[in-house]
Structures are given as C-alpha cells and as structure tokens.
C-alpha positions in Angstrom: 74.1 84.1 100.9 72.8 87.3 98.7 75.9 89.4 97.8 75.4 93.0 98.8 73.5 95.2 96.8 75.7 98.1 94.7 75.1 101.5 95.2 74.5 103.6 92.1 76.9 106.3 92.2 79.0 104.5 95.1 82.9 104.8 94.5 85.6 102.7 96.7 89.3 105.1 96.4 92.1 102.5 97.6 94.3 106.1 98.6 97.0 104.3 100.9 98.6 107.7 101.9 96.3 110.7 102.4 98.7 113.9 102.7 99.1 116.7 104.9 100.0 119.8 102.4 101.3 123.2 103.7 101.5 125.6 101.2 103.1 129.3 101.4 101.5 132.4 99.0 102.4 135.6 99.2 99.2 138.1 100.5 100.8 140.9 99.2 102.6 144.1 101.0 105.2 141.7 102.3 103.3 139.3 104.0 102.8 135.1 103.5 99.5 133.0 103.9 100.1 129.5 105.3 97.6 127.3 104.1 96.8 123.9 105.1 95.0 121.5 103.2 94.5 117.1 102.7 96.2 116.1 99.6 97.6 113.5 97.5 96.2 111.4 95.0 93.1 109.9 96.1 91.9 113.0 97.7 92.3 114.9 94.8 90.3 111.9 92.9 87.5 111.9 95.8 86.9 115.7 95.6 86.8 115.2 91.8 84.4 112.5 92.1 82.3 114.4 94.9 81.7 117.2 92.3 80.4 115.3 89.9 77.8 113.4 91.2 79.9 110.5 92.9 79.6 109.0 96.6 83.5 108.7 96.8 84.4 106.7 100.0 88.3 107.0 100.7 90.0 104.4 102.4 93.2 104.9 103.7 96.1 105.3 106.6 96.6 107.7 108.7 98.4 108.7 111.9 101.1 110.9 113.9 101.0 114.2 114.9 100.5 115.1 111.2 97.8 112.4 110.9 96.3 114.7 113.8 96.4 117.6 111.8 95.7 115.4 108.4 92.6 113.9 110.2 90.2 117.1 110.4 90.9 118.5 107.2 90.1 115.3 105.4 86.5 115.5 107.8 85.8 118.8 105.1 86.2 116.2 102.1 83.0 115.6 100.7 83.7 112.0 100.9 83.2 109.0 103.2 86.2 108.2 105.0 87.6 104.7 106.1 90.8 105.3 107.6 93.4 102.5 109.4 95.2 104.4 112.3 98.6 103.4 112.4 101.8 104.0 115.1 103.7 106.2 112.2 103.3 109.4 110.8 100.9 110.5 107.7 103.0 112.2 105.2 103.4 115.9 104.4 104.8 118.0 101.8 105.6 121.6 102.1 105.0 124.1 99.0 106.3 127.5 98.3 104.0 129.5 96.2 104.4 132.8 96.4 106.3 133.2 93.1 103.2 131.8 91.3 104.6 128.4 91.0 104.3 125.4 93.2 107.8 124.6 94.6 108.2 122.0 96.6 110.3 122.7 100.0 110.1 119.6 101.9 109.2 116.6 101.6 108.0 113.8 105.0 107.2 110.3 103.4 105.3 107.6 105.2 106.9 104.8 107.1 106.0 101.8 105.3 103.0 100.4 107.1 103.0 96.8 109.2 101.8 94.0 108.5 98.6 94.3 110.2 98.2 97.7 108.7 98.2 96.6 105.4 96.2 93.5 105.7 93.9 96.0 107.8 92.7 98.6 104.9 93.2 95.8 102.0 90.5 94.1 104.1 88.4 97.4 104.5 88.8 98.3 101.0 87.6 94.8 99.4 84.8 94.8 101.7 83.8 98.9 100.4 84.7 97.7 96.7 81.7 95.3 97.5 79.0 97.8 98.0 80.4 100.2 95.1 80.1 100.7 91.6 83.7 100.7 91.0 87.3 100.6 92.6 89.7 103.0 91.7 93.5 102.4 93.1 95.9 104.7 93.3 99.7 105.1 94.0 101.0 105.3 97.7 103.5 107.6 98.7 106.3 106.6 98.6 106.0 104.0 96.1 108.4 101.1 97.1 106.2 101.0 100.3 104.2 98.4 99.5 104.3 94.5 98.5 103.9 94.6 94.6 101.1 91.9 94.8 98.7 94.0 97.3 97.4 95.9 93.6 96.7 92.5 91.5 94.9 91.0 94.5 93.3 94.0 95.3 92.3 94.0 91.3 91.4 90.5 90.9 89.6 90.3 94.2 87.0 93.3 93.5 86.5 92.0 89.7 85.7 88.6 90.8 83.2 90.2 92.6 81.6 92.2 89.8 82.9 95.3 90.8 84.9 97.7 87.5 88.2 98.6 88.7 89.9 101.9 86.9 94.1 101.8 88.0 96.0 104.9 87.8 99.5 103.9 89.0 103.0 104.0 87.7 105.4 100.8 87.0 106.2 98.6 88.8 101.9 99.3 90.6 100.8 99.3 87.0 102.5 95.9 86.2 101.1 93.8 88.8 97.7 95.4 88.7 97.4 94.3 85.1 97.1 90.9 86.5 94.1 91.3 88.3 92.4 92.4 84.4 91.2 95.9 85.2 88.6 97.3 83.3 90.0 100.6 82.8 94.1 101.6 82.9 94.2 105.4 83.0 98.1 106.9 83.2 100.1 109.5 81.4 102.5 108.8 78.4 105.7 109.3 80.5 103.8 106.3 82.9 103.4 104.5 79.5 107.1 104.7 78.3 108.1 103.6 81.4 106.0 100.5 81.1 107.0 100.0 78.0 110.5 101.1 78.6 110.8 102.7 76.0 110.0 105.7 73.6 106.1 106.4 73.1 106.6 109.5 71.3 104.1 109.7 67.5 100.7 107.7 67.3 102.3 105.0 66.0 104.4 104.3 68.7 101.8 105.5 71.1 99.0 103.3 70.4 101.3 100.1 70.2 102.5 100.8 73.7 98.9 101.5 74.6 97.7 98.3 73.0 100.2 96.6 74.8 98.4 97.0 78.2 95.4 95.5 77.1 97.1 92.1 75.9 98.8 92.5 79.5 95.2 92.8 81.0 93.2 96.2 80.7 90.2 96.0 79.3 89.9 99.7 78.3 92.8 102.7 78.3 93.3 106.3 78.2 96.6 107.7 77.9 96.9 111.3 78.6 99.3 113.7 77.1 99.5 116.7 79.1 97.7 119.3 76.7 98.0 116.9 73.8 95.0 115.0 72.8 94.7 111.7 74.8 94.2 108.2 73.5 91.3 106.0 74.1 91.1 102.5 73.7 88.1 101.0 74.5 86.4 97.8 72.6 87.6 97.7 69.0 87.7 101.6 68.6 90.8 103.8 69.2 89.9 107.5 69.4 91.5 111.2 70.3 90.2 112.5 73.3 90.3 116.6 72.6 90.3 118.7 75.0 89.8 122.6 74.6 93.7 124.0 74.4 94.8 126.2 77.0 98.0 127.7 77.2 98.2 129.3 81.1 97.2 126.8 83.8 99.0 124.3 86.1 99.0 120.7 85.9 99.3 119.7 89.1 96.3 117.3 90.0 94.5 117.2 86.5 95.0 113.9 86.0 93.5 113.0 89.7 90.7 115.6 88.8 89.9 113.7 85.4 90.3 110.3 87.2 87.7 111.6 89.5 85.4 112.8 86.7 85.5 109.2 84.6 85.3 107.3 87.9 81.9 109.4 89.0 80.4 109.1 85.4 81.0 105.5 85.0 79.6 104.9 88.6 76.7 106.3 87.8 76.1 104.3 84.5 77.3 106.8 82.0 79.4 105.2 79.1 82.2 105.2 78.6 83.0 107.7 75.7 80.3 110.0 77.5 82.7 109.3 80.8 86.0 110.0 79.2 84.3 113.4 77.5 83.4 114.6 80.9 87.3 113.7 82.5 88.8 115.6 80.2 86.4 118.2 80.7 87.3 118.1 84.4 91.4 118.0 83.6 91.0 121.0 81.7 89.1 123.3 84.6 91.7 121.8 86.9 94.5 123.5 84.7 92.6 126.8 84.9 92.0 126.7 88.8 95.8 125.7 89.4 93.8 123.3 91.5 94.0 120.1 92.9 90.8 118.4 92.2 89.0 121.2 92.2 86.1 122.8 90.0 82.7 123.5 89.6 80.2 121.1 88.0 78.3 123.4 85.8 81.9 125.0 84.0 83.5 121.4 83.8 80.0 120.1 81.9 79.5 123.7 80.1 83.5 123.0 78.7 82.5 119.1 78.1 80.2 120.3 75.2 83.5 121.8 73.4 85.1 118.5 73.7 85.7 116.2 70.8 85.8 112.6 70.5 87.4 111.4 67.2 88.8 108.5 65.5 92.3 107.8 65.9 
C-alpha cells in the first residue's frame, strides 16, 4: 500500500491543551477592556506558522463550558483544527494588563485527560503527521498531565514514517522525546540547564550542554537566549543566531512565534540556516508587538535581512 502523499507546506502541531485567555487593559478615563482570545503554545506556534506561509493543522483537546467559549475563537485561527472533545474543562488563564504588563490573576488547568482521550488525539495526530511536512510537539498544560512515553512514541512513530519532527518542550517532555531522535530540539537556555541540571551560563558551557542533546538524540538544535544571540547546532557547524537588539518589548510568546516561523520555513523546503534566520526574525517582531504569535510577514522578512548568522 502507497503511503500518503506529503503536502508541501503542511504542518501537524501536537498542542494537547489549547487555552482560553481573558485578558484585562485599561481603555483609558477609568474604564477596562475584557478581551478574549485562544492561547497557549501551539496556538501561538499555528498563527506563527499561518503567517508565514505554513498550512498549520492543530490537533488538540478541548471541552467544558470554557472549551465552549475556547471552541469559536480557535474557528478564527488560521489553522486546521483537529480537536478530541473530552468530559473536562479546557484550561484558562486570566491576565491583568492594564499596568502595561501581563500579570497573571488566575490560573484553571486541565484535568488530565483519560485514557481514551489520550490514545484518541495521539492517534489523530500520527495519522496528520502522515500527510505533513513535519511534526512539531509542544508542552501540555499542566505538564505532569501526561504519560512521559506519549512524546518518544509520538517522535519515533512520525520519523519512522519520514516525517521531521522539531520538539519544543521542557524536562522531563524533552527527555523522553529525545528518544524518538528528533530532527530538530528547539528550547531556551533555562530549558537547557534544567536538562542538563546544571549551569549553562558562557559558550563554553553552553555549547557542551547543547551538544549533549544531540548524543541523547537531536539531530539539529537551537538554543535561545532571550535577547542574547542563540546557538545553532546543525551538522558539523555551530553558529550564533543574531537577532537585531531591542531593548522595549515583551517576551511572552517569542519563542512559540519563532517555533512557528522555522517550522513554516522548513515545511516548505527552505533550509535550515535560511529557516532559523527567518525564526529569529519572527521572535523579534513578536517582542515589538507584545504579541503572542503575532506579526506581519512582510516586517518579520524585511527584519530577517538584518539578521546575522555567524560562526560560533
């Protein structure tokens, strides 16, 4: 039997829990704006993709009264949507942001899902990670909710299968997706001290701890530093990733943004230094925004041409 054929461009987002946000802002004279938005990690990595050229299809739960809420505003994403319905609520996080920063007020988690649940959208997402160009798996919320072997199944099972998988998720995630040989691992540095556990801090350091995830498995790495140049691993070459430096801006998201951007680029063929140009690119106009996977094509490929690519 012929395996299905890949769609250029296509990208599977294993997003376990899609969020409801609510988020407060001051309008001025006294008076709030209540905003109401989907969130959380693989929805900011969809828009991102979405943006820039991707066909981002996100496969998650959902369910409640906040899933009914959830379930609309994720129909605005410009993304496909496979979602498992489930008999607990979606999450939802409450912001304040009227002072100009984004304080979190409350916090509902997830109930961890069942077992049919699970086996459910691991299922659906194998059998999207078929059809795409590549998988990326993110974190679910909260954490400790799922078996620890779901991620190097859910790894090993898409590569068998000819599909790249990119990971962005912390330790103990990040562990046992290593074992299903990613091609790409993309975290921050506090992500790679604690799977290192300990310090990461100078390039020395850095690029050990770094290293250390491809003997464990990756295939290709980018470790991001906030503002700081990130490090790329990828074949024998270690490079600096240079971003333009901005000193007002929120962080919130640009990770998710710049996984968005890389995942898009590389499902449309681009390599990989070209890919990781464009997601830091993407990170950047997401610190400008304060948003949340957000920005505009033309800016984030107007501000890739002002960033650099050198060796380590």
């Amino acid at each position: 039997m012929a395996r299905p054929e890949r769609e250029v461009g296509r990208i599977a987002i294993f997003s376990p829990n899609p969020l409801l946000t609510i988020a407060i802002e001051a309008r001025g004279e006294g008076r709030d704006d209540i905003h109401l938005h989907a969130g959380g990690q693989g929805v900011w990595v969809a828009r991102a993709a979405s943006e820039m050229g991707g066909d981002p299809v996100l496969c998650g739960l959902i369910g409640g009264e906040t899933g009914a809420v959830l379930e609309p505003l994720l129909e605005r994403l410009p993304a496909q949507r496979r979602l498992v319905r489930t008999d607990t609520a979606s999450g939802c996080h409450v912001f304040d942001r009227r002072s100009g920063q984004r304080v979190l007020l409350s916090r509902m988690a997830a109930e961890p899902p069942t077992r049919h649940e699970l086996d459910d959208l691991f299922s659906l997402t194998c059998a999207v990670a078929l059809e795409a160009a590549t998988l990326v798996i993110c974190n679910p919320d909260p954490p400790q909710a799922w078996p620890l072997d779901l991620y190097a199944n859910l790894a090993a099972d898409a590569g068998a299968n000819g599909t790249p998988v990119l990971v962005d998720l912390s330790s103990p995630r990040l562990d046992s997706a290593l074992e299903g040989r990613p091609h790409l691992v993309k975290i921050n540095d506090w992500e790679l001290a604690e799977f290192v556990a300990g310090p990461v801090d100078g390039p020395g350091r850095l690029r050990a701890a770094a290293e250390l995830l491809r003997e464990r498995g990756a295939a290709n790495v980018i470790i991001t530093r906030g503002g700081e140049p990130a490090l790329v691993l990828h074949g024998d070459a270690a490079s600096w990733l240079v971003p333009p430096r901005f000193e007002r801006g929120a962080r919130e998201g640009c990770g998710d943004t710049m996984m968005g951007a890389l995942a898009a680029a590389l499902a449309l063929d681009r390599p990989l230094d070209q890919a990781a140009v464009t997601a830091a690119a993407a990170g950047a106009v997401n610190y400008l925004r304060h948003g949340l996977g957000s920005g505009e094509r033309p800016v984030i490929e107007e501000i890739a041409a002002e960033v650099e690519l050198v060796p380590f």
